[in-house]
Wavefront OBJ file of the C-alpha trace (Angstrom):
o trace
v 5.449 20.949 65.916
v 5.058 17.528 67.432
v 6.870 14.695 65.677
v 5.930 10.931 65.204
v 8.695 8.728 63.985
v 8.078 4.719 63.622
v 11.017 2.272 65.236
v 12.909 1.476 62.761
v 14.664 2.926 60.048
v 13.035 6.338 59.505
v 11.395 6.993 55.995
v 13.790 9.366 53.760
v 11.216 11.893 54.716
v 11.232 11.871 58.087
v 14.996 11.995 58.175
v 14.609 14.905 56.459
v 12.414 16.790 58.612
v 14.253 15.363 61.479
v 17.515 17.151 59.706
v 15.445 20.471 59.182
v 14.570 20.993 62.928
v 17.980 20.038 64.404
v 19.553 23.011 62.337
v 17.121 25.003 63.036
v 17.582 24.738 66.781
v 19.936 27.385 68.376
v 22.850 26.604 69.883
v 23.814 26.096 73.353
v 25.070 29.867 74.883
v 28.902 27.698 75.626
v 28.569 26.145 71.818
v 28.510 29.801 70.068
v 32.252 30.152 68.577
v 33.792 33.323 68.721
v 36.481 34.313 66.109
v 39.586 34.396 67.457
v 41.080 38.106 66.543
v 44.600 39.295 66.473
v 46.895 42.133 65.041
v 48.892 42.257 62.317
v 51.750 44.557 62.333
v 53.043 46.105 59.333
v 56.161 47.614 59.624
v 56.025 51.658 58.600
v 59.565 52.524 58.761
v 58.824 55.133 61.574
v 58.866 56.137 65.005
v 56.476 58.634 65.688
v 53.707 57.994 67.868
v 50.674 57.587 64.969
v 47.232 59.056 67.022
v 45.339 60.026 63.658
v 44.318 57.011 61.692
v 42.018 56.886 58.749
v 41.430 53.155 56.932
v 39.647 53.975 53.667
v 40.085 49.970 52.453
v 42.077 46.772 53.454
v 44.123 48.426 50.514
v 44.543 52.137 51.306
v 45.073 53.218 55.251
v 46.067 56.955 56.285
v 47.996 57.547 59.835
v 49.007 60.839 61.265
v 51.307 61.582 64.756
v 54.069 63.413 66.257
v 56.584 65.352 64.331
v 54.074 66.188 61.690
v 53.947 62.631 60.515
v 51.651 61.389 57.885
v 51.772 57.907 56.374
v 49.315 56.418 53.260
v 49.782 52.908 51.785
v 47.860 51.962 48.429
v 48.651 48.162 49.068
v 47.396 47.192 52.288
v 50.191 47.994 54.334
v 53.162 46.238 52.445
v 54.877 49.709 52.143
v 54.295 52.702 53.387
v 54.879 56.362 51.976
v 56.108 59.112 54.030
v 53.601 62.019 52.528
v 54.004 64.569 55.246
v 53.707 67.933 54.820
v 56.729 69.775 54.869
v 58.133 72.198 56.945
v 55.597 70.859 60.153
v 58.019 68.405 62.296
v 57.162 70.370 64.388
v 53.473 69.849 64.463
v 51.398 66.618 66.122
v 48.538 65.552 63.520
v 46.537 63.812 65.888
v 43.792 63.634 63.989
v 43.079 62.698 60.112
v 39.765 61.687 57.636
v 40.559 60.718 54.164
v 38.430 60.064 51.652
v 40.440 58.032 49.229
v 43.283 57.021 47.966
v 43.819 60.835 46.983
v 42.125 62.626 49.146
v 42.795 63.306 53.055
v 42.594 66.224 55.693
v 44.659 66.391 58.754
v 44.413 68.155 61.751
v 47.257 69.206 64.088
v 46.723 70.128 68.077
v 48.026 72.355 69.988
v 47.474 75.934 71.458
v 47.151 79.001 69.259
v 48.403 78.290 66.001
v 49.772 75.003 66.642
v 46.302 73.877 65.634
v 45.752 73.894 61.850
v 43.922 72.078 59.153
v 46.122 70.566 55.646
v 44.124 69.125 52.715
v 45.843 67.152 50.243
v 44.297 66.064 46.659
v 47.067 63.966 45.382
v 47.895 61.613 47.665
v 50.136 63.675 49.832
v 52.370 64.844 47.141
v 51.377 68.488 48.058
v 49.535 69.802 50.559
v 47.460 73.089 51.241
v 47.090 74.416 54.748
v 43.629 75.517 54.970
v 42.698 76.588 58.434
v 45.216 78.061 61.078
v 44.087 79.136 64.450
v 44.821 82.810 65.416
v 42.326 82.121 68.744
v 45.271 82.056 71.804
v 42.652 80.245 73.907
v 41.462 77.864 71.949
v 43.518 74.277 71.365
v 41.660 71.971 68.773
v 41.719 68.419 69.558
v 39.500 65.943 67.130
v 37.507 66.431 63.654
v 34.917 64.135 62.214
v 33.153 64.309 58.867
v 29.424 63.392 57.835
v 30.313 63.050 54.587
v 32.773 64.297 51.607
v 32.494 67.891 52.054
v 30.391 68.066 55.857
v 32.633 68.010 58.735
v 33.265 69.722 61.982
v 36.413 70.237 64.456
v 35.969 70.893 68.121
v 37.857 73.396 70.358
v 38.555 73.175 74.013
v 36.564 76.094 75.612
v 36.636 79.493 74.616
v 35.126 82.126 77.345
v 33.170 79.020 78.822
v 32.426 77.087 75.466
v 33.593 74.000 73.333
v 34.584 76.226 70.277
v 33.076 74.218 66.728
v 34.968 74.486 63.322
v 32.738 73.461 60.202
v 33.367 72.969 57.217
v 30.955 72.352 54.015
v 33.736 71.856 51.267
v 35.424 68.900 52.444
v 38.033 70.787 54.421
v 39.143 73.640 52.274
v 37.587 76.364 54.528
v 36.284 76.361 57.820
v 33.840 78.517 59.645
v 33.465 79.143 63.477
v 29.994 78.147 63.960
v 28.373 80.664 66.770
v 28.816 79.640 70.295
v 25.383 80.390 71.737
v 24.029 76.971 70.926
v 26.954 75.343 73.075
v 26.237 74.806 76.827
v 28.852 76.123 79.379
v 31.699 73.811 80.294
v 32.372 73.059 83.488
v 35.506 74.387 85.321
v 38.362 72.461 84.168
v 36.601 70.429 80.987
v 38.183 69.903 78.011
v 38.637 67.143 75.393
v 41.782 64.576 74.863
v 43.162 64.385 72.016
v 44.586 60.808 72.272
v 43.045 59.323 69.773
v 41.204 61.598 67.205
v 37.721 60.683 68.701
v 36.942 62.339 71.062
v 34.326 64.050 68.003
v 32.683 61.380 66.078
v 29.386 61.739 63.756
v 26.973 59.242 62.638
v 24.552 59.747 59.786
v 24.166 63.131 58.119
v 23.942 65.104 60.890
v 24.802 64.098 64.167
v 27.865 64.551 66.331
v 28.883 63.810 69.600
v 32.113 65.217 71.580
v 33.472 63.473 74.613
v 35.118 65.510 77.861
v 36.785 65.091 80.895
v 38.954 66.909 83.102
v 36.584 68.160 85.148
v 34.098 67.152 88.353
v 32.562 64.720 85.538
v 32.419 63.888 82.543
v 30.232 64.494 79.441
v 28.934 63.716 76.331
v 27.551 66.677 73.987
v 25.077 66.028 71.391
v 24.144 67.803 68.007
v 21.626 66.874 65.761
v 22.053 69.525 63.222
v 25.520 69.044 62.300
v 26.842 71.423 65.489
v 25.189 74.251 65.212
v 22.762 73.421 68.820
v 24.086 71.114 71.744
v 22.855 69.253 74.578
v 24.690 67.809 77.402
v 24.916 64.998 79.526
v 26.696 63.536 82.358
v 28.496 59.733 82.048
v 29.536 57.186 84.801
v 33.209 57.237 83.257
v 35.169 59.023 86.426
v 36.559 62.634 85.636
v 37.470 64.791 88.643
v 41.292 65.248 87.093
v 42.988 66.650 84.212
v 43.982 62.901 83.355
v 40.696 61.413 83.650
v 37.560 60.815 81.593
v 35.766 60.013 78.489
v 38.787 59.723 75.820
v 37.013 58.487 72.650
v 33.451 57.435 70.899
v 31.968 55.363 68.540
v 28.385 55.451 67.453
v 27.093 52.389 65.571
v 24.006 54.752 64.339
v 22.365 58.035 66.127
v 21.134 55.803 69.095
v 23.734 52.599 69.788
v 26.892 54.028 71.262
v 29.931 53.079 73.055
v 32.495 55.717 75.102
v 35.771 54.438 76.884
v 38.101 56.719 78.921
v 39.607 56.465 82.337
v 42.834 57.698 84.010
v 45.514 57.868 81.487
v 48.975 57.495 83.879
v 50.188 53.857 83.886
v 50.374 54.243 87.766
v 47.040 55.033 87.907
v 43.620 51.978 87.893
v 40.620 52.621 85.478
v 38.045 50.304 86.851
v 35.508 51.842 85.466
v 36.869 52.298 81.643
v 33.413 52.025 79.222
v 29.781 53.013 79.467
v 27.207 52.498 77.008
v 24.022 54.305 75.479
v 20.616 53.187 73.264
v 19.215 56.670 73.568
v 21.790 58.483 71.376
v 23.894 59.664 74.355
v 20.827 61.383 76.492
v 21.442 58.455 79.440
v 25.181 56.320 80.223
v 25.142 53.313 81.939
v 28.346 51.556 83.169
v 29.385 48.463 81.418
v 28.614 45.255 83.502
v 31.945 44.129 82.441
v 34.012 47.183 81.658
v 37.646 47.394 79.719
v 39.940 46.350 82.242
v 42.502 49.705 82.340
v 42.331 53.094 80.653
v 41.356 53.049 77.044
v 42.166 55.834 74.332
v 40.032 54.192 71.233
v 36.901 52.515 70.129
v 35.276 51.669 66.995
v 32.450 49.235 65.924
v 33.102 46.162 63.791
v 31.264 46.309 60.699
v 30.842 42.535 59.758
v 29.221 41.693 63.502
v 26.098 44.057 64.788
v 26.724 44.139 68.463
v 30.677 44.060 68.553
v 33.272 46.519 68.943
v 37.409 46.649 69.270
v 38.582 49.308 72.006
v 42.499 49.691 72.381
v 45.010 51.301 74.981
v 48.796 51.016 76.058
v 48.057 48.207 77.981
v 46.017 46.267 75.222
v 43.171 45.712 73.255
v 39.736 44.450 74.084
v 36.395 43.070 72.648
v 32.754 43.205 72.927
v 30.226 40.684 71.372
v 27.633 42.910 73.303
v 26.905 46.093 72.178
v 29.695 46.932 75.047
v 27.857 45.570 78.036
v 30.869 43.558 78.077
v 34.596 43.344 77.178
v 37.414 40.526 77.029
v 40.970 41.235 76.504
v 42.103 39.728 73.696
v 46.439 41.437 73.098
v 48.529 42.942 74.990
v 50.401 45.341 72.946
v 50.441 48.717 72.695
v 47.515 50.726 70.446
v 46.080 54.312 70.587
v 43.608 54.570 68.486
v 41.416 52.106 65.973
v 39.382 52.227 63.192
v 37.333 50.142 60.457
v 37.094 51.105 56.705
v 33.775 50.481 54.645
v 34.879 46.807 53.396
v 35.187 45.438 56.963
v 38.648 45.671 57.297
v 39.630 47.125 60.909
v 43.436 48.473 62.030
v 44.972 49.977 64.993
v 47.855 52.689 65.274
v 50.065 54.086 68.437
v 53.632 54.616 69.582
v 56.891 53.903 67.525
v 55.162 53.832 64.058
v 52.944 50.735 65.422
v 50.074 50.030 62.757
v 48.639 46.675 62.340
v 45.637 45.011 61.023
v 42.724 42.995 62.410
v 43.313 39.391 61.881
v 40.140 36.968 62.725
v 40.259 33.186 62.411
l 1 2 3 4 5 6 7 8 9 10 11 12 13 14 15 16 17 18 19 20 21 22 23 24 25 26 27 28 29 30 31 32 33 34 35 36 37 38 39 40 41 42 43 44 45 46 47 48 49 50 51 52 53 54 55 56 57 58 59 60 61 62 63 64 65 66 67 68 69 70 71 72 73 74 75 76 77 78 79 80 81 82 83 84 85 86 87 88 89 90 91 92 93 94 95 96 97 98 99 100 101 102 103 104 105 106 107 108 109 110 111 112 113 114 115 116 117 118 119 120 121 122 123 124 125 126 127 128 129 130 131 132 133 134 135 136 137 138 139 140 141 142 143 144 145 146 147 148 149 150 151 152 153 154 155 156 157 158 159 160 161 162 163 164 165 166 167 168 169 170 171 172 173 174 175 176 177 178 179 180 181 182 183 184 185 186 187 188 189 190 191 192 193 194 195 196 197 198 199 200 201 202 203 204 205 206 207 208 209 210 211 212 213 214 215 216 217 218 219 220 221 222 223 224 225 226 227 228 229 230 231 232 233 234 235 236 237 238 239 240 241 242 243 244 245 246 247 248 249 250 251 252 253 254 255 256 257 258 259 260 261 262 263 264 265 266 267 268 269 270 271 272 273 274 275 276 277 278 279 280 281 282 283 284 285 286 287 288 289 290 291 292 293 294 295 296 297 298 299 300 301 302 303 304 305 306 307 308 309 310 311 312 313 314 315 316 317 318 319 320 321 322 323 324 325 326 327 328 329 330 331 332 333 334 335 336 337 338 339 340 341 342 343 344 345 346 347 348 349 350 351 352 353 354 355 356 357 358 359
């Protein structure tokens, strides 16, 4: 549009069109503001290291960890309740999915039948144990859910294979879904279970799991809620039990994010995030990659193309799609997740839980 104003004082009209198209204009790339984000700690009372972490709403947050810890608040974090299930201190819940206030499964890790599933349906008050491993090779590591009452819990490998649990009830029984639509691991692979996603789903029914440990690492891929698998190799370095892809986050069944590296403090990640747009059939590095080893990711809700990834060593964003990351703290996180209503928090060692701040 090509504009003829008169010298003078401009007619009331022409100011206003004048008005209209400087709005309209987009800012200058250095004139975009960026919120400033921060964390929130809310005291819990505890010292267990909290890996399993499930926000529901800025008002209701679930957290799981070491000595069979599990933690709920109802009012945002204010107070927390101690709603473990007893007689498992000696049990690590790294993983947990709740579905409200009421409503939660947790997952514990370990080898034989260290790993188990609990449901509870009353806030914690009593639980019901509803899947125990009797498998000595297998050692469960993450669960995910689709929905309500579709979910799935992955196994390292049994005779070769990532070993799937599903379940179609909302976690009161589980299934071993067959193993012939799994492809073989690689010597050495297996999942971490820092963080409780290293299996994450998006939509109704697909799943990814994350690996590393061995020569490289991978990303597996289901689109029929586990039951077939493909495979795929990422640029995230592997080649040792301490090193690879640690968690995922999928912002639909095509955008997603995967951060990893070398988990001892002694040790450099340079090369701590890759990225995908083809729903995990092709990784490319990020240009500007976390700067050490990272243990969890998840997308912000309330901005398209950013995401939160967290670590011992600190927290990070990306404003695109996960090309690139800025650190933005430098406390101590394991794992991070956002509820439905935007709200985002983190969780890790010594009882740390603390909520997104942005201003």
């Amino acid at each position: 549009m090509r504009l003829r104003i008169a010298l003078g004082a401009p007619s009331a009209a022409a100011a206003a069109v004048l008005a209209a198209v400087v709005l309209a204009a987009p800012l200058p790339a250095h004139a975009v503001q960026r919120p400033e984000l921060g964390w929130d700690v809310k005291p819990t009372g505890v010292t267990a290291r909290l890996r399993g972490l499930s926000p529901v709403s800025r008002g209701v947050v679930w957290a799981s960890g070491s000595g069979g810890t599990v933690l709920r608040t109802v009012d945002g974090g204010r107070s927390w309740q101690n709603v473990s299930p007893p007689g498992t201190t000696a049990l690590e819940f790294r993983d947990i999915e709740a579905f409200d206030a009421r409503r939660a499964v947790a997952l514990s890790i370990g080898a034989g039948p260290d790993s188990r599933v609990y449901r509870t349906d009353d806030g914690g008050r009593t639980w019901t144990e509803t899947f125990r491993n009797d498998e000595p090779q297998a050692f469960y590591d993450c669960m995910a859910f689709f929905d309500r009452r579709h979910g799935l819990a992955m196994s390292d490998p049994v005779d070769g294979r990532f070993r799937i649990l599903a379940t179609a009830d909302g976690g009161r029984s589980w299934q071993v879904l067959p193993s012939g639509g799994m492809p073989q691991a690689l010597p050495g692979e297996a999942g971490f279970a820092a963080s409780g996603q290293c299996l994450v789903t998006a939509g109704g029914r697909d799943a990814w799991l994350a690996t590393g440990g061995a020569e490289r690492s991978r990303v597996f891929h289901s689109g029929d809620r586990g039951r077939t698998w493909t495979v795929t190799d990422t640029p995230i370095p592997a080649g040792d039990p301490a090193r690879g892809v640690f968690a995922l986050a999928f912002r639909d069944p095509h955008r997603g994010i995967a951060v990893g590296g070398d988990y001892r403090i002694e040790q450099r990640s340079p090369v701590a995030g890759a990225v995908t747009r083809d729903g995990g059939a092709s990784w490319a590095v990020s240009a500007t990659p976390p700067p050490a080893y990272r243990s969890g990711v998840t997308w912000l809700p309330h901005q398209p193309s950013a995401a939160v990834a967290v670590g011992p060593s600190g927290s990070d964003v990306t404003y695109s799609d996960g090309r690139k990351w800025e650190t933005f703290d430098e406390g101590s996180f394991d794992t991070v997740s956002c509820a439905r209503d935007r709200s985002c928090w983190a969780a890790g060692e010594q009882g740390r839980i603390a909520e997104l701040t942005t201003r």
